[in-house]
N, C-alpha and C positions, 0 to 999 in steps of 0.2 A: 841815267834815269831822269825822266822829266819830273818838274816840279810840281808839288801839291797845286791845283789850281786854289785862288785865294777865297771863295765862296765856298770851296768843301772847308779848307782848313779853318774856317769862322763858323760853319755848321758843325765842325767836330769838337770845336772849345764850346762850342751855347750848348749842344745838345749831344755829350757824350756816349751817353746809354742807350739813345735813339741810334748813331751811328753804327754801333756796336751790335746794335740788334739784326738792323738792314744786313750788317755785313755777316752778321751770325748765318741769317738763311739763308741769304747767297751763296754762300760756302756750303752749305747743307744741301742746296739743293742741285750746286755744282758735283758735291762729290756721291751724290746716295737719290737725286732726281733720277736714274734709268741708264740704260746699258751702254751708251755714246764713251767711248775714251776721251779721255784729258784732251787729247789734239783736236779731235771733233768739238767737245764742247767749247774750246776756245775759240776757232773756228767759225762756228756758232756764234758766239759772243759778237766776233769783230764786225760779221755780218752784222747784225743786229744793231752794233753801236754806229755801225757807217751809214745803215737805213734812217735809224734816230738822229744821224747827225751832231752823233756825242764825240767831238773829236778827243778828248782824255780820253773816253774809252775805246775810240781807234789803237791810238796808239799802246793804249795798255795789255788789251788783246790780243795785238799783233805781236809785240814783245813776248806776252804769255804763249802763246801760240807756238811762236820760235821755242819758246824752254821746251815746248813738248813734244816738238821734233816737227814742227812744220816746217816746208821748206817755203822758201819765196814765189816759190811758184804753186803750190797751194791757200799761202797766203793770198796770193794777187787772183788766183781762180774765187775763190771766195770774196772777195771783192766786186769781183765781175759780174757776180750774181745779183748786184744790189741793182745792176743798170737798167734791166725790167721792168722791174717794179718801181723804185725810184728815182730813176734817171739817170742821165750823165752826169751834169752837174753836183750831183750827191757823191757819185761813184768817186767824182775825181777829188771833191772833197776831202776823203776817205786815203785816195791811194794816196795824196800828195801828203797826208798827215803822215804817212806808212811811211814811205818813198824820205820821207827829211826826218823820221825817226831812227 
């Protein structure tokens, strides 16, 4: 399991209730947002955090993604998809954070 990055774990001691809330909807609107399964929406997810260039939530994704039966090689298709829109250099951002997790 990687480690809490140190700017979330200092935003979770200052502002608990706010954390809590973020993560309240996000969970909300993971499980009860529309018809996508678990695999797809994480899927989803990792896209998204590779485009953003959120590498904790590359890797979190990815990981998440794995528990719901993704394989590596849906993992890495989803990945691939960032390269259009975003480019190489994002894409590979993204796999190499996957790839060393």
């Amino acid at each position: 399991m990687q480690d809490i990055p140190k700017p979330y774990a200092q935003f979770k001691d200052r502002f608990p209730e706010i954390l809590e809330k973020n993560e309240e909807l996000g969970r909300f609107i993971h499980e009860h947002g529309g018809p996508l399964d678990e695999k797809t929406r994480w899927l989803i997810k990792l896209g998204i955090s590779a485009a953003g260039r959120h590498q904790t939530g590359v890797a979190t994704h990815a990981k998440r993604a794995r528990e719901a039966g993704a394989t590596q090689e849906e993992i890495d298709h989803a990945l691939l998809l960032v390269i259009p829109t975003c480019g190489f250099p994002t894409f590979m951002e993204a796999y190499n954070q996957v790839k060393g997790a």
